[in-house]
Steps between C-alpha positions, in 0.01 A plus 500: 500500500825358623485166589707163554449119410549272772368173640119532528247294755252485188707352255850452439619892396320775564510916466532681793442935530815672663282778593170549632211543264165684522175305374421639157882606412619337128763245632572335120434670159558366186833606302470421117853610521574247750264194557451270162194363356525199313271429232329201664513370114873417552493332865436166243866556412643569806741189637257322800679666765498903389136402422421396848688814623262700315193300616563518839631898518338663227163681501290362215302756367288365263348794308857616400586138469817520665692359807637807684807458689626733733880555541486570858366320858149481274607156428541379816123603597325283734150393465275630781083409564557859692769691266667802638501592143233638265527425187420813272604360156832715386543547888450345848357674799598451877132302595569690854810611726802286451737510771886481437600131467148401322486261248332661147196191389226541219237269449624299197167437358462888474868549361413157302875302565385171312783293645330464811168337623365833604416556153345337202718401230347576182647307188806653434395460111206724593741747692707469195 
């Protein structure tokens, strides 16, 4: 979906559709070609502030264990208690119809970002 970052009422940046979108349509798939994962193994090595960059806009996804990061607005994702995204594991679904101009949300505990309070942090030498 095309899209643009901009100032956000949630939180700092957010993602926000250029085009209308129907409830149901795919709005974000994953692209191995394109997004990374990151062994959550190495995040231990990572200097404090790539490691917090991770943390806070990578999906943890824990039976992979890896921190997937997408290369696109994905990372600047707001939280939402009423997301206008569904998350559908390698893709996200429009949760209903998104006018023009709307900011894209998930629920963070369902995506699981662990850099926020939304979600619980498991040890990361579990996650590792």
């Amino acid at each position: 979906v095309t899209h643009y970052v901009t100032h956000s009422d949630i939180h700092g940046l957010g993602v926000f559709t250029r085009v209308p979108i129907r409830a149901g349509a795919t709005v974000w798939r994953h692209d191995p070609m394109f997004d990374v994962d990151i062994p959550a193994a190495t995040l231990a090595q990572f200097p404090e502030d790539l490691a917090q960059t991770v943390l806070h806009h990578a999906e943890y996804l824990p039976h992979l264990g890896v921190f997937r990061l997408g290369n696109d607005g994905d990372m600047f994702m707001n939280h939402s208690d009423d997301p206008s995204l569904i998350d559908r594991g390698a893709e996200m679904i429009a949760a209903r119809d998104l006018a023009a101009g709307s900011e894209l949300t998930c629920d963070y505990a369902q995506v699981r970002v662990l850099g926020f309070e939304h979600c619980a942090l498991p040890p990361l030498e579990a996650a590792a």
